[in-house]
Structures are given as structure tokens and as C-alpha cells.
N, C-alpha and C positions, 0 to 999 in steps of 0.2 A: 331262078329266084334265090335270093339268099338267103338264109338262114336268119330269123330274126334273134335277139342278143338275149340272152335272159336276164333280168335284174340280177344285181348282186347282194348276198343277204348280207344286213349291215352288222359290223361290227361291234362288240359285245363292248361296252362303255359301262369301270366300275365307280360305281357311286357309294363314296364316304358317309358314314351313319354315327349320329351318337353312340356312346352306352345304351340307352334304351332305344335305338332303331331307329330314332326321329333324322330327318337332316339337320344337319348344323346348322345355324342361325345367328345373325349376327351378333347376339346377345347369346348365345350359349357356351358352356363352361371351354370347350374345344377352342373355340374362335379366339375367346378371350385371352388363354394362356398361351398359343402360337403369337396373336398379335403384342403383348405384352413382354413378353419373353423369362417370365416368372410367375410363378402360382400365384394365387391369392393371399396364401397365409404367407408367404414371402414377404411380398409387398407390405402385408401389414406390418408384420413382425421389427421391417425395415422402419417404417414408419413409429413402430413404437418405441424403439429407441432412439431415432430420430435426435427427438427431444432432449433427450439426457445427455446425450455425446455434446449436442452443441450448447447448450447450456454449459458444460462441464469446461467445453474449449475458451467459451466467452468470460467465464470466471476465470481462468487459468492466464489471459491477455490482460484483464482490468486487476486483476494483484499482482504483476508484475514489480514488482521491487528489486534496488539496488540500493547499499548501504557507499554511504561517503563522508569523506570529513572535510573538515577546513581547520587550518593553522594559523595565529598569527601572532606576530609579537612584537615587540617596541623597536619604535625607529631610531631614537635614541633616550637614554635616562638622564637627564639632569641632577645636579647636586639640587639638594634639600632649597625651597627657594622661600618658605611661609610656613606655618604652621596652623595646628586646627584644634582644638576645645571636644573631646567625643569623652562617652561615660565620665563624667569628672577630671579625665587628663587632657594635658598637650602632647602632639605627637605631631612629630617632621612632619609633611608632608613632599612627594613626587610628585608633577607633572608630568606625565607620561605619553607619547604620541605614539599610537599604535601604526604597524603596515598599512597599504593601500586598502580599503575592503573592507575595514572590517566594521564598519557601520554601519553595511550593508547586510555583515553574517550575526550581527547582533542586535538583540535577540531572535534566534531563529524561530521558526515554526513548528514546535515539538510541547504535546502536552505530558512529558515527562520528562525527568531531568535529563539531558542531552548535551552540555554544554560546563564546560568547567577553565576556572581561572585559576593557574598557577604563578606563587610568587615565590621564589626562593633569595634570603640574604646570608651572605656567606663573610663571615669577616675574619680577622685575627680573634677576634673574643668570642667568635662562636657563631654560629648557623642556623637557619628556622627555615623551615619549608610551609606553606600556607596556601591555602588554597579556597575557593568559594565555587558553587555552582548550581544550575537551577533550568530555566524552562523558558517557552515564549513571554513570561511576564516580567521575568529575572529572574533574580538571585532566590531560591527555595525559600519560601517565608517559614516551613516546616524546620527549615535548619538556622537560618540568619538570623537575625533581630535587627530592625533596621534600623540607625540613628539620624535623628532629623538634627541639622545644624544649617540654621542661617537659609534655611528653607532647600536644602540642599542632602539628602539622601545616603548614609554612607552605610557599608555590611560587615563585621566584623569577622573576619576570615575564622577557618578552623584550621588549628595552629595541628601536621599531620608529621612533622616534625623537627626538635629544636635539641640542640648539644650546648654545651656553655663551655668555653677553655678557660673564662677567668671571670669572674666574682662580677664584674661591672655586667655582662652577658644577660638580661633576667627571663629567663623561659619563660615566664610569668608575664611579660609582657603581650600587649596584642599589637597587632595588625588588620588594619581597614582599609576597603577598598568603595573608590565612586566610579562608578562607570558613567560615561557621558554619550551624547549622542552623535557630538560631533568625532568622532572616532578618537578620542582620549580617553586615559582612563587616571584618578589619582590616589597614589597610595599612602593611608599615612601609619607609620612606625615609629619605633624611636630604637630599632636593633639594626637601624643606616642604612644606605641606601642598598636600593633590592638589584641584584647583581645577576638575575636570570624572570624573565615574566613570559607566560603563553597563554593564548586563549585557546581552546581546542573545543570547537563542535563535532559532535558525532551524530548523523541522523538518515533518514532511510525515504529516498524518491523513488515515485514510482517511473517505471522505464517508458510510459508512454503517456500521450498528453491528458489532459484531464481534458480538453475536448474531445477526445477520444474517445474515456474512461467513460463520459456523458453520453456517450450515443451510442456507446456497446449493449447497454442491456435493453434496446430498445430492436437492436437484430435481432432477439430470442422469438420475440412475439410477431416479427413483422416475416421473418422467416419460417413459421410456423402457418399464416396465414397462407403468405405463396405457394407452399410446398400444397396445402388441401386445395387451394385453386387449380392450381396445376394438375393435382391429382384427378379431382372433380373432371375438369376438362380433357385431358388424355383419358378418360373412362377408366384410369385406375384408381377408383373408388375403397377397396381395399388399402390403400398407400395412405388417403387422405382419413378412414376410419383410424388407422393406426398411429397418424397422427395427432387426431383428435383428442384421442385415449392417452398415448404417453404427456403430450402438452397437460390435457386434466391430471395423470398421473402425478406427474414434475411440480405441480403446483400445490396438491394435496398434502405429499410425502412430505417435505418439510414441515407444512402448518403442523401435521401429526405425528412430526419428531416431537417437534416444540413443547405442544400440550402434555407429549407422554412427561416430559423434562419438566414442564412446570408444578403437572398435579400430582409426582414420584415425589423428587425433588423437594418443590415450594416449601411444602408445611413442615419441612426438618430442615430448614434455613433459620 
């Protein structure tokens, strides 16, 4: 007869325990930070700057600016062809036909002065430099004075500089300018015809579109919601708490600059 076999004693199987001795479970603190692959206060921590970093990014794209100019100046000057009646005197006037464009870069879109008109006339009896300039409505009312003649609109230039080589020369004289819309402009003097003329804008675009600019601050909030969804649903709860906090943070911080600035501030204004 044979020998019959003895069972084999089974082998010693270890089993993993909480901190406190319990098994792990799929909701306890073990489970969680294996499946996650960062703590808790990580994730929130993440989550609470969140908020500020991309806020800070989406400000940082919608003021986007770059500064430019535009030039332009007469196509050609004619001799003196008519004259005009302004403050009590007669004064030549030019007809002047400016470059391509430029009816288009005048007046531009700038609610400060941006934009300036040069006239220089240079002669044997002497030289005047003049000038005029202003904003998207025109010519500075703060600086011009306007003269209405025959329903027709003219600005008395600020004379920035004039020499006299002989007696007939009268520094004393002015210079006015009409701007039109058909891309002309006409000057009238009586120190002859104006022998250099530019228009020069100076002003500041932003580098991306203003449909752009319009639906940038609406990723702050829409990207704050997804990120707690997402958190909610991958069970990192901690990520979506964090964001909750900084998002309320982000939105508080400012109102509670503001107020500190108004009621310091306000009453010694």
C-alpha cells in the first residue's frame, strides 16, 4: 500500500493595514494618495493657485499692446489760388491734396492728443514752423479756437517757430488750417506758400483681436468650473475644494483692495 500524502500547510499571505490596523478601503486616506499620485493638501494647494496663475495669464494676452504710427503728407502744393476772410483779416489760401490714406488715419481713434499737423514756410524773408493737433474729434478745443467762415470750420495753428530776415516777414502773422474729409487739407497764410507739410499719428493697438479680447475673460470662469467638475469626478475632491477657495479668493482680493483705496484715499481727495 502506499503511503498516503500529507496536506501541505499553506503558505503565510501578508496583508496590508491602515495606520490604525483597519484594511484599506476604497475610500481611505492609503487608496487615495496611491491612486491619485499626490496628497491631499497638494492637490488643493494646486488648486488654490489655480486661479491666480490663470487669471494673471488671461490679463497678461487681453493688454497686449503695440505702439505705431502713420505718416503722411502732400501730393503736391499749388500756388495761392483764392483767399479767405478769418479774425478780421485776408489770408492766401492752399489747396492741398494729401497721400493715399489719409482719410482714412484721420481722425483716429485716441481719446488723447495723438495726432499732430505740421506746416513749415521757409522763404527769402524769413521762416515759420506751425503746427496744430488734437484727438478722435479733431483739433484740441483746449488749444485751437475754431473759426467759422461761410459755414466752413478753420484752427488757428500755434506758431512753435518763426525768424524774419527783412521787415516785410511779420512773425506776428498767423496761420490756419481746414482739414476736410475728402483727404485735403487747406492752409491759409499770408508768410507764402508752405514749403514742407506732415500729418503724423502716434497710437497704441492692441496685438490681438477684440474678438479675442471679448471671450478671454470668460475662460477664467468657464475654466474654473471644469477643473471642480473634473476634480468632483476623478474623486479629487481636495483639487476641486482648492479651487473653489482660490476662484472666491481671486474675486474678493481685489473688491478689498478697492474699498481699502476708496475709504483711505476718498475723503482727502
Amino acid at each position: 500500500m502506499t503511503e498516503e500524502q500529507q496536506p501541505k500547510a499553506p503558505e503565510p499571505v501578508l496583508i496590508r493595514t491602515g495606520n490604525d490596523g483597519a484594511l484599506p478601503t476604497s475610500n481611505s486616506p492609503v487608496n487615495t494618495v496611491r491612486r491619485n499620485g499626490l496628497p491631499p493638501s497638494s492637490l488643493f494647494l494646486i488648486g488654490l493657485l489655480l486661479p491666480l496663475f490663470l487669471g494673471i495669464i488671461i490679463l497678461m494676452v487681453v493688454g497686449q499692446t503695440h505702439g505705431h504710427s502713420v505718416l503722411h503728407g502732400p501730393v503736391y502744393t499749388p500756388a495761392s489760388a483764392s483767399s479767405v476772410d478769418l479774425d478780421d483779416e485776408t489770408y492766401q489760401t492752399y489747396d492741398i491734396t494729401m497721400t493715399g490714406g489719409f482719410s482714412d488715419h484721420y481722425p483716429p481713434e485716441c481719446h488723447q492728443n495723438c495726432w499732430e499737423f505740421l506746416v513749415e514756410v521757409r522763404t527769402e524773408q524769413g521762416e515759420v514752423e506751425a503746427a496744430v493737433w488734437g484727438y478722435e474729434v479733431g483739433p484740441s478745443l483746449n488749444s485751437f479756437q475754431p473759426y467759422e467762415e461761410s459755414g466752413n470750420e478753420w484752427y488757428m495753428m500755434a506758431h512753435r517757430h518763426c525768424e524774419s530776415y527783412t521787415p516785410e516777414f511779420d512773425c506776428d502773422g498767423k496761420t490756419f488750417i481746414k482739414i476736410n474729409s475728402n483727404g485735403t487739407v487747406n492752409i491759409a497764410t499770408n508768410h507764402g506758400r508752405p514749403t514742407f507739410i506732415e500729418y503724423a499719428y502716434f497710437g497704441v493697438q492692441h496685438s490681438i483681436s477684440d474678438e479675442v479680447r471679448t471671450i478671454a475673460p470668460f475662460m477664467w470662469p468657464i475654466s474654473l468650473f471644469a477643473g471642480i467638475a473634473w476634480g468632483y469626478k476623478t474623486d479629487r475632491k481636495p483639487f476641486a475644494y482648492g479651487l473653489m477657495t482660490g476662484g472666491v479668493a481671486s474675486l474678493l482680493l481685489p473688491a478689498a483692495v478697492f474699498l481699502f483705496v476708496v475709504i483711505t484715499i476718498g475723503p482727502t481727495v
